[in-house]
KOLZAPA-464095 format. One record per residue (C-alpha): residue number from 1; x, y, z; residue in three letters. Coordinates in nm, 3 decimals, decimal comma. Example, Ala and Ser with C-alpha at 12.3 -4.5 7.8 and 13.67 -1.06 7.14 Angstrom:
+-----+---------+---------+---------+------+
! seq !       X !       Y !       Z ! type !
+-----+---------+---------+---------+------+
!   1 !   1,230 !  -0,450 !   0,780 !  ALA !
!   2 !   1,367 !  -0,106 !   0,714 !  SER !
+-----+---------+---------+---------+------+
***
This chain:
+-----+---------+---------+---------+------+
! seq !       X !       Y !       Z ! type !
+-----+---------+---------+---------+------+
!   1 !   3,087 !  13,018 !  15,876 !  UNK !
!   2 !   3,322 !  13,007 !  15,546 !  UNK !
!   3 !   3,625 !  12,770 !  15,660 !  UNK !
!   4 !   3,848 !  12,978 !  15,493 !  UNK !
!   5 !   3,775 !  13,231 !  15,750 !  UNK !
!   6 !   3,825 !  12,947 !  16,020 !  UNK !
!   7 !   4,208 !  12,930 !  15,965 !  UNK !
!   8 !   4,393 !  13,133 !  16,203 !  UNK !
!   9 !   4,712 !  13,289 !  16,122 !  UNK !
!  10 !   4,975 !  12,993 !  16,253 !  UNK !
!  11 !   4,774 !  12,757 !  16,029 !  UNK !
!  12 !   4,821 !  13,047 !  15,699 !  UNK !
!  13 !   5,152 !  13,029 !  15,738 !  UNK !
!  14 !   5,196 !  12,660 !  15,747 !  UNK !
!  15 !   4,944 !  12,642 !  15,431 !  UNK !
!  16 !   5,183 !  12,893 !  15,237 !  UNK !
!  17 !   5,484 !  12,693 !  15,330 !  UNK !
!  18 !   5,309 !  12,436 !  15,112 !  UNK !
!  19 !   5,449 !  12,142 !  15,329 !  UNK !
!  20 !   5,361 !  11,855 !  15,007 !  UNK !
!  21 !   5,614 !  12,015 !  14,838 !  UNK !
!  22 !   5,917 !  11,983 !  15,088 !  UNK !
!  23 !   5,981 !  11,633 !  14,939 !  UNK !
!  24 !   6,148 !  11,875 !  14,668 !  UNK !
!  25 !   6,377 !  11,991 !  14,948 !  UNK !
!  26 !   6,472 !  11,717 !  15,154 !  UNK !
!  27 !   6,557 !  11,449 !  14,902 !  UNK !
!  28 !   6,809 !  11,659 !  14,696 !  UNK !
!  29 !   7,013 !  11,647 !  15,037 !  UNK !
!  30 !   6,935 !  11,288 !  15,143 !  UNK !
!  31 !   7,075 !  11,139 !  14,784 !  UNK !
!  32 !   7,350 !  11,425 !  14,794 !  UNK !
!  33 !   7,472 !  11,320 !  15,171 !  UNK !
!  34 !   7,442 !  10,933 !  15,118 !  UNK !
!  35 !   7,706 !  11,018 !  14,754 !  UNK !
!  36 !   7,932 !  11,188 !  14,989 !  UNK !
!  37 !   7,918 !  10,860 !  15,258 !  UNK !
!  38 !   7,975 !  10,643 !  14,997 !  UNK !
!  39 !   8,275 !  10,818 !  14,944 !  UNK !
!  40 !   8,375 !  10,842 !  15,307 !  UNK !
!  41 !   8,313 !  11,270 !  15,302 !  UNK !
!  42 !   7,999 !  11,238 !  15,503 !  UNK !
!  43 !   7,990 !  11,484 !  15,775 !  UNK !
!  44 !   7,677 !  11,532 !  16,008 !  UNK !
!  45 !   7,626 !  11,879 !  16,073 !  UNK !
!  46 !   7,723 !  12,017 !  15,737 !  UNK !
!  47 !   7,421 !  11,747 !  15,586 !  UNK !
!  48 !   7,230 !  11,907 !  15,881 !  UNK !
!  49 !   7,262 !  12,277 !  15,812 !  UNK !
!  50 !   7,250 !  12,194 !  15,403 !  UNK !
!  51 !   6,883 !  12,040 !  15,492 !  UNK !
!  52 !   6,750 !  12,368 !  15,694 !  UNK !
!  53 !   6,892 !  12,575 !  15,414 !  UNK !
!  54 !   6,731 !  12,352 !  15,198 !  UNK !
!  55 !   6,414 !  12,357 !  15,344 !  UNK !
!  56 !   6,419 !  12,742 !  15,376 !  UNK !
!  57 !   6,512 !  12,815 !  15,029 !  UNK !
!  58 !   6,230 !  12,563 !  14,922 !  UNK !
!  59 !   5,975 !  12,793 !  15,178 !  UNK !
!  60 !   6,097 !  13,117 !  15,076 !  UNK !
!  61 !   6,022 !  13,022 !  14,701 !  UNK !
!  62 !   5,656 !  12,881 !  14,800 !  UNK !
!  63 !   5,596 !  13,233 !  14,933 !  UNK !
!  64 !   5,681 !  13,424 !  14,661 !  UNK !
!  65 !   5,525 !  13,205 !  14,415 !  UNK !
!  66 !   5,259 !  13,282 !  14,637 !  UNK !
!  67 !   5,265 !  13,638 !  14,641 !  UNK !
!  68 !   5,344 !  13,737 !  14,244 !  UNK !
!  69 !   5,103 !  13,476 !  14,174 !  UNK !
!  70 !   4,866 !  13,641 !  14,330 !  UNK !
!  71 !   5,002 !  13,982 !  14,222 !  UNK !
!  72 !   5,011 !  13,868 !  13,827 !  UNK !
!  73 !   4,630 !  13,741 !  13,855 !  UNK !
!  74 !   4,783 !  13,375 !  13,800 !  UNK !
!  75 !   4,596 !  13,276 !  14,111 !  UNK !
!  76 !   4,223 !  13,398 !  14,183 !  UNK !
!  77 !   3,955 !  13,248 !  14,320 !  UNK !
!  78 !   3,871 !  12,968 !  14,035 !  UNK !
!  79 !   4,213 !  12,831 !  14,084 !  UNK !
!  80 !   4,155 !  12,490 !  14,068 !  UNK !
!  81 !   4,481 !  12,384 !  14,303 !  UNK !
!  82 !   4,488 !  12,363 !  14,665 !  UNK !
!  83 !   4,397 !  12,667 !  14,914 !  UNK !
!  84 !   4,643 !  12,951 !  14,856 !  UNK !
!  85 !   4,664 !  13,231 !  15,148 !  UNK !
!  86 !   4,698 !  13,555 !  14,955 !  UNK !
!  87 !   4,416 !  13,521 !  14,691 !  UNK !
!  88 !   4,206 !  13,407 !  14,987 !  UNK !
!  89 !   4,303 !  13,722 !  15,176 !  UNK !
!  90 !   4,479 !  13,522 !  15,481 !  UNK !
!  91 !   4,792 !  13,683 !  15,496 !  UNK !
!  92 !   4,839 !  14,039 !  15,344 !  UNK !
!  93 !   5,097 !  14,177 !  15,068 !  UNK !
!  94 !   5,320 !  14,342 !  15,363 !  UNK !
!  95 !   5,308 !  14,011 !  15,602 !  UNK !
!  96 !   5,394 !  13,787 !  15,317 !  UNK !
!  97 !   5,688 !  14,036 !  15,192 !  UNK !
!  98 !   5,834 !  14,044 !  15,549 !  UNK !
!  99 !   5,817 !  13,669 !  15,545 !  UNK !
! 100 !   6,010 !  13,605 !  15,267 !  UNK !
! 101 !   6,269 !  13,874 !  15,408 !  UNK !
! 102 !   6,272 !  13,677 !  15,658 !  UNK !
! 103 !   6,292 !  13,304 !  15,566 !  UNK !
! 104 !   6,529 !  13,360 !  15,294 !  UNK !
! 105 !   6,739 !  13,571 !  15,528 !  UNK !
! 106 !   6,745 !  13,291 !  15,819 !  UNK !
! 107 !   6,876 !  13,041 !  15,511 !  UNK !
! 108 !   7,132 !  13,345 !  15,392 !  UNK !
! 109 !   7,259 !  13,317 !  15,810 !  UNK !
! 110 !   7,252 !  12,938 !  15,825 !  UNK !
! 111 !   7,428 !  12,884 !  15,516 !  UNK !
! 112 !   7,729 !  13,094 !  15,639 !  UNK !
! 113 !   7,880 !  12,850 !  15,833 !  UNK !
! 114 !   7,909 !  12,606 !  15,496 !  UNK !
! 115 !   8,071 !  12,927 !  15,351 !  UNK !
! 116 !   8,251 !  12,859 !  15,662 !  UNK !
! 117 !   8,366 !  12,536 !  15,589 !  UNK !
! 118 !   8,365 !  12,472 !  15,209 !  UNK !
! 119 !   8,454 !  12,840 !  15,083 !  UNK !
! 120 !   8,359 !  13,105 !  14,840 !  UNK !
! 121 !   8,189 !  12,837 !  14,628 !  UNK !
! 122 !   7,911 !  12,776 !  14,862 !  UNK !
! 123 !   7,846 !  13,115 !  14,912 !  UNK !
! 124 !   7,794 !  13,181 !  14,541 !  UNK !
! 125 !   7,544 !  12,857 !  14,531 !  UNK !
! 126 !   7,364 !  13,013 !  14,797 !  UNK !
! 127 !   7,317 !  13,333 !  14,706 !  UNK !
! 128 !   7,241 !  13,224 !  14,333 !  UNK !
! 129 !   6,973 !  12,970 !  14,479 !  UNK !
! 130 !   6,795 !  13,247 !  14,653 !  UNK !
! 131 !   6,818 !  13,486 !  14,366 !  UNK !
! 132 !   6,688 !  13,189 !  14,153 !  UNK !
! 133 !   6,389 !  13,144 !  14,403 !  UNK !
! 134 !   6,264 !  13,520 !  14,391 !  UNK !
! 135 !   6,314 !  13,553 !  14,035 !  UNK !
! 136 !   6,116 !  13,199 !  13,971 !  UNK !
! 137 !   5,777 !  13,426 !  13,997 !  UNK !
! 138 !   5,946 !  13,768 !  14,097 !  UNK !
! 139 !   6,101 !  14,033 !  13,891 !  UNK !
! 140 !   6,122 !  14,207 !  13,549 !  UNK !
! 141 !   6,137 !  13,801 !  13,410 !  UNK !
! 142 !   6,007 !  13,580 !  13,598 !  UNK !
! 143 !   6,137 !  13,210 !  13,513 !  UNK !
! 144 !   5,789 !  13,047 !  13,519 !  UNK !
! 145 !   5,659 !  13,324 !  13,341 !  UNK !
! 146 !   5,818 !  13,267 !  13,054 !  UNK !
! 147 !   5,913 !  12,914 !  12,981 !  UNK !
! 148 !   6,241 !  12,850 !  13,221 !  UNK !
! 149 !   6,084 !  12,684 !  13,564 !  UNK !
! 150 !   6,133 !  12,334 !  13,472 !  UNK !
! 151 !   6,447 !  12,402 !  13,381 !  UNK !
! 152 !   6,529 !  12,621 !  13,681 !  UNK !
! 153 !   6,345 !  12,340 !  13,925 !  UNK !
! 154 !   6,541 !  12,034 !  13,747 !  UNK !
! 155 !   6,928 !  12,275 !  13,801 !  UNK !
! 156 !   6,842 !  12,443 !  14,120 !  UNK !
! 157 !   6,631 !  12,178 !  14,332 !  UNK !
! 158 !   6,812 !  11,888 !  14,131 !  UNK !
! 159 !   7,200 !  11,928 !  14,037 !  UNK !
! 160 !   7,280 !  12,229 !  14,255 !  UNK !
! 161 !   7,046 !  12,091 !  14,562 !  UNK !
! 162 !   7,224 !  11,722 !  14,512 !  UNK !
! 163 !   7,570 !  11,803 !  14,429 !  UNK !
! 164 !   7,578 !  12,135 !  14,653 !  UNK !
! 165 !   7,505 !  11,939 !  14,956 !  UNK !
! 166 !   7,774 !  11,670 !  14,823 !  UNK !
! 167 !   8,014 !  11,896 !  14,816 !  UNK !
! 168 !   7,984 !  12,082 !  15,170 !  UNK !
! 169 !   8,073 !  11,792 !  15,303 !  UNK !
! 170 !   8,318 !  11,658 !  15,059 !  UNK !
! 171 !   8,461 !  12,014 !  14,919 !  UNK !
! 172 !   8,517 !  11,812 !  14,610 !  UNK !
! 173 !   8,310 !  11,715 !  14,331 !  UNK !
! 174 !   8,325 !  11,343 !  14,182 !  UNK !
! 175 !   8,086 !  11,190 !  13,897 !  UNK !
! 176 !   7,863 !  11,052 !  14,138 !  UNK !
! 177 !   7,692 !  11,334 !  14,290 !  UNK !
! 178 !   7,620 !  11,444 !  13,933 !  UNK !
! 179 !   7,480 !  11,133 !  13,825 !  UNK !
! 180 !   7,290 !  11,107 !  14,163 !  UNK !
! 181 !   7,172 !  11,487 !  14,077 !  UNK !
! 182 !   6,957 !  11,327 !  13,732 !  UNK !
! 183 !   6,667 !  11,158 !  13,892 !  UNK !
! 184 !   6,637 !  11,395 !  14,199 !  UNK !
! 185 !   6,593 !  11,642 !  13,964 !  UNK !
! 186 !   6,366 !  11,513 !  13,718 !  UNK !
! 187 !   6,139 !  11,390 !  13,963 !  UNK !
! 188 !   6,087 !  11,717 !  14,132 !  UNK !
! 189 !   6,059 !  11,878 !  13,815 !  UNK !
! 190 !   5,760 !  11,637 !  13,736 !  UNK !
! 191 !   5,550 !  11,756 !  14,044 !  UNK !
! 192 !   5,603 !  12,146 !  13,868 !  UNK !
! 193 !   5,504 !  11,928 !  13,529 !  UNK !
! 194 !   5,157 !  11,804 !  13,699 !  UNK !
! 195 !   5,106 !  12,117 !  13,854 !  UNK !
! 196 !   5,137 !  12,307 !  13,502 !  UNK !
! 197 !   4,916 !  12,027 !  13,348 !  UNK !
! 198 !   4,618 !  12,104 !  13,567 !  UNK !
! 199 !   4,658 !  12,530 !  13,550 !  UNK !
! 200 !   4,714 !  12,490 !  13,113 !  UNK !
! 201 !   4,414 !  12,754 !  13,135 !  UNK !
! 202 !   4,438 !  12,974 !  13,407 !  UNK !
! 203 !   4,786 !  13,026 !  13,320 !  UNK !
! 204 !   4,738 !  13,125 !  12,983 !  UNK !
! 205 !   4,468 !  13,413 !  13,052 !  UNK !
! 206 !   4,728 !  13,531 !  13,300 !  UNK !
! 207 !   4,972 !  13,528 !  13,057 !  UNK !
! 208 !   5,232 !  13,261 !  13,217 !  UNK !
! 209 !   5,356 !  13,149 !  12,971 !  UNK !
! 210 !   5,504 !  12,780 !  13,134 !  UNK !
! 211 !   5,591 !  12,499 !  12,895 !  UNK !
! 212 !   5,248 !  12,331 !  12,905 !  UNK !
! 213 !   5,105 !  12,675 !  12,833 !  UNK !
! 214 !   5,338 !  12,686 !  12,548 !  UNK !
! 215 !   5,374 !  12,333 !  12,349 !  UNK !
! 216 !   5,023 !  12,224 !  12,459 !  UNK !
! 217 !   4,869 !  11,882 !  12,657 !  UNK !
! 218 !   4,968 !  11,585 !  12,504 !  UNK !
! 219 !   5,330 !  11,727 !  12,540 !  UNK !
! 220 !   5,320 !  11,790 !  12,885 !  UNK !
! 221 !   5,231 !  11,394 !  12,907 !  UNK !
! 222 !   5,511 !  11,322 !  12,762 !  UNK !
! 223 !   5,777 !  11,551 !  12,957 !  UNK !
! 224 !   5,620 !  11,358 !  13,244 !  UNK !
! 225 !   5,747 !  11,037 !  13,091 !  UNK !
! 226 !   6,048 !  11,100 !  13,008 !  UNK !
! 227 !   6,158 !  11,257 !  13,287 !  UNK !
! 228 !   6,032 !  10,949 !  13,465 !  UNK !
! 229 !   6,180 !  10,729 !  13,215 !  UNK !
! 230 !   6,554 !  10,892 !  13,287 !  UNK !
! 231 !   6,510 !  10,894 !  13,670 !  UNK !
! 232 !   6,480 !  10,503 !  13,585 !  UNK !
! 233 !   6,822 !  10,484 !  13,348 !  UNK !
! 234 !   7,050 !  10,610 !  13,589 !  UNK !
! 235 !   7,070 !  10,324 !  13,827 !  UNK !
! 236 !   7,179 !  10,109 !  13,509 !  UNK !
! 237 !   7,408 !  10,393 !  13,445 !  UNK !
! 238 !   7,553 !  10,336 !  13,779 !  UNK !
! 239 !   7,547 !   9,974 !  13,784 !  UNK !
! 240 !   7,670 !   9,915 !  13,402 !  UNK !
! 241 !   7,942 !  10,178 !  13,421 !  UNK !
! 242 !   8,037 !  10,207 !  13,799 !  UNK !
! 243 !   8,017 !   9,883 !  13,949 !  UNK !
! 244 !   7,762 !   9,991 !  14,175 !  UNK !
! 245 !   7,546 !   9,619 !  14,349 !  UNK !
! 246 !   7,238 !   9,538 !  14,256 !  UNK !
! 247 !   7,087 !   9,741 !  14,539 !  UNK !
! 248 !   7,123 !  10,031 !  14,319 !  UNK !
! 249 !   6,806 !   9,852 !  14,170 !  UNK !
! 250 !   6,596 !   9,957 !  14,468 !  UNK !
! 251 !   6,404 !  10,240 !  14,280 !  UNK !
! 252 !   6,280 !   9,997 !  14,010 !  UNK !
! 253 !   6,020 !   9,916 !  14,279 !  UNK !
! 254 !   5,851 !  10,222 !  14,181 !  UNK !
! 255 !   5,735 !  10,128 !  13,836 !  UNK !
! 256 !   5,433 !  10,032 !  13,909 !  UNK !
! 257 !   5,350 !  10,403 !  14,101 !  UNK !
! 258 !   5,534 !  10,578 !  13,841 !  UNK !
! 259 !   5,304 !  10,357 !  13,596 !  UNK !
! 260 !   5,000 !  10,479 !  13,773 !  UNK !
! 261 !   5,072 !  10,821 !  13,792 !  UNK !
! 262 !   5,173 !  10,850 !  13,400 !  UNK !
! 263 !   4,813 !  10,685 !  13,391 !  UNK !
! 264 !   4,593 !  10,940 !  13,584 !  UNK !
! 265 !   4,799 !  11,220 !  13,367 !  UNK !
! 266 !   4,564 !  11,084 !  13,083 !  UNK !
! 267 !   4,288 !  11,037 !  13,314 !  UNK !
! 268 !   4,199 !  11,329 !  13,522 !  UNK !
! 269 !   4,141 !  11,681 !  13,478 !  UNK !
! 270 !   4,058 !  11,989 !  13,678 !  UNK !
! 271 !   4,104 !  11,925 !  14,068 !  UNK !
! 272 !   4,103 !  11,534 !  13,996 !  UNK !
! 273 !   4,491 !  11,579 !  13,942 !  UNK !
! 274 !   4,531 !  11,786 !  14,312 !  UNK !
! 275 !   4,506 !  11,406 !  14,392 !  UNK !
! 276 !   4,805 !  11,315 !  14,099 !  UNK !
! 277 !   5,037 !  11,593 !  14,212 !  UNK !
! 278 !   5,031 !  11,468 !  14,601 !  UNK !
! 279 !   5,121 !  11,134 !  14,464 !  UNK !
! 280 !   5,428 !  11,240 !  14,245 !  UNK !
! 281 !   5,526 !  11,432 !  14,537 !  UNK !
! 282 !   5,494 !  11,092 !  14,753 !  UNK !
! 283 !   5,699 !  10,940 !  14,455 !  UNK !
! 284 !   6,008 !  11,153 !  14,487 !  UNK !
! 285 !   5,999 !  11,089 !  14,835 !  UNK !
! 286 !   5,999 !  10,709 !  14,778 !  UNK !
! 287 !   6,227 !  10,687 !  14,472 !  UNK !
! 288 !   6,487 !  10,915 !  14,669 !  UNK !
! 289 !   6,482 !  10,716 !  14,963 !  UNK !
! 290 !   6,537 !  10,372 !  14,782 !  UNK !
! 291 !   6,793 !  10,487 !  14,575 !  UNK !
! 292 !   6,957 !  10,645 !  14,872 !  UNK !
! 293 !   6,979 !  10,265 !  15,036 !  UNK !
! 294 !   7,057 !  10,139 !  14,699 !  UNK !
! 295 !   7,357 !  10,356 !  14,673 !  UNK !
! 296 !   7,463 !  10,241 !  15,014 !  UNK !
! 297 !   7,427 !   9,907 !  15,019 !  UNK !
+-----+---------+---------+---------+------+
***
């Protein structure tokens, strides 16, 4: 029997939630909560709510990627990423369209007890993040479409997701959540880089036009650098300029992964790099939680 056909529908909606990617949602409010401890603003169930909205708004986007994806011919059956539900015919058009009613509508709910609590200013972050996360593949122009996701991943999942969550606790802004709000976001936008990097050609017979798709290869390499190489400036920023310890140092353990992945960027091809993108996922994930402690300590 095919094992696509093997996956019941509990297990389709887990795959569409895309769980590697959560990394993307939960570290924006880790770094963002720790700024606003280190500044005695830290409250609990404001972080709490902030991570389920998080989490949801991540979710809601992975399904519509999903579906207009699938929609726009981006994804079909020589896709060379991991399984995706709707090309594979797991979940239909009007199941996937209810779900994203549904997921962005439970973050809409969640989110208005922050409204609650910080005021008008959350409720405009939250509704712009969900408009931001339909119109990412969704719409008359669609970000990634056209040349805007990184720079829609690196504002919405990096300064808004960082500093947002900063400031529903805090209902202030300082420097720091900003500052925090760099690598968080450049990181996550490097997993979008990767995943760009390995669809250069399916992309560009669907017409999504993304920046890889655009500039070409060997500058997609380098956006991956840099955006590494910034993530690893700020902690000097902060130490240098802010008096931070020298446990803001922390993420400088990661060289030698970031090192590794910039190296299978010029190594692999194809499906090799499904294996690349996991890891820069597991990167964020790692990075966020050191500088986290590093900003605490």
């Amino acid at each position: 029997m095919n094992e696509v056909t093997e996956i019941n529908k509990i297990k389709s909606w887990i795959i569409a939630a895309r769980p590697r990617t959560l990394p993307a949602a939960v570290v924006p409010v880790i770094v963002g909560s720790t700024a606003a401890y280190s500044d005695n603003k830290f409250i609990l169930l404001n972080a709490f709510i902030a991570l389920l909205c998080s989490l949801l708004i991540q979710i809601g986007t992975n399904f519509t990627n999903d579906l207009y994806d699938y929609l726009k011919g981006a994804d079909n059956v020589k896709r060379k990423g991991p399984l995706r539900v709707m090309v594979n015919g797991l979940i239909t058009v009007k199941e996937m369209k209810a779900g994203i009613a549904i997921v962005f509508l439970s973050a809409f709910i969640l989110g208005l007890y922050l409204v609650y609590s910080g005021g008008i200013f959350v409720l405009l972050i939250g509704i712009a993040s969900i408009l931001a996360g339909i119109a990412y593949t969704a719409g008359p122009y669609p970000l990634a479409y056209n040349g805007l996701g990184d720079l829609f991943v690196f504002m919405f999942f990096g300064i808004v997701g960082t500093v947002g969550t900063y400031y529903v606790q805090a209902h202030s802004l300082t420097y720091l959540p900003f500052l925090c709000s760099i690598p968080v976001g450049a990181l996550i936008t490097n997993i979008l880089v990767v995943n760009n990097y390995r669809d250069i050609d399916e992309d560009r017979a669907a017409n999504k036009y993304t920046l890889a798709v655009k500039f070409g290869r060997s500058f997609t390499r380098y956006q991956f650098i840099f955006l590494l190489f910034i993530s690893f400036i700020i902690p000097l920023i902060l130490f240098i300029g802010f008096e931070f310890s020298y446990w803001v140092f922390l993420p400088y353990f990661t060289i030698p992964m970031a090192y590794n992945l910039a190296k299978m960027l010029y190594s692999y091809e194809g499906k090799d790099l499904n294996r690349t993108l996991e890891l820069t996922a597991k990167f964020l994930a790692i990075f966020g939680l050191l500088f986290s402690a590093g900003i605490l300590l």
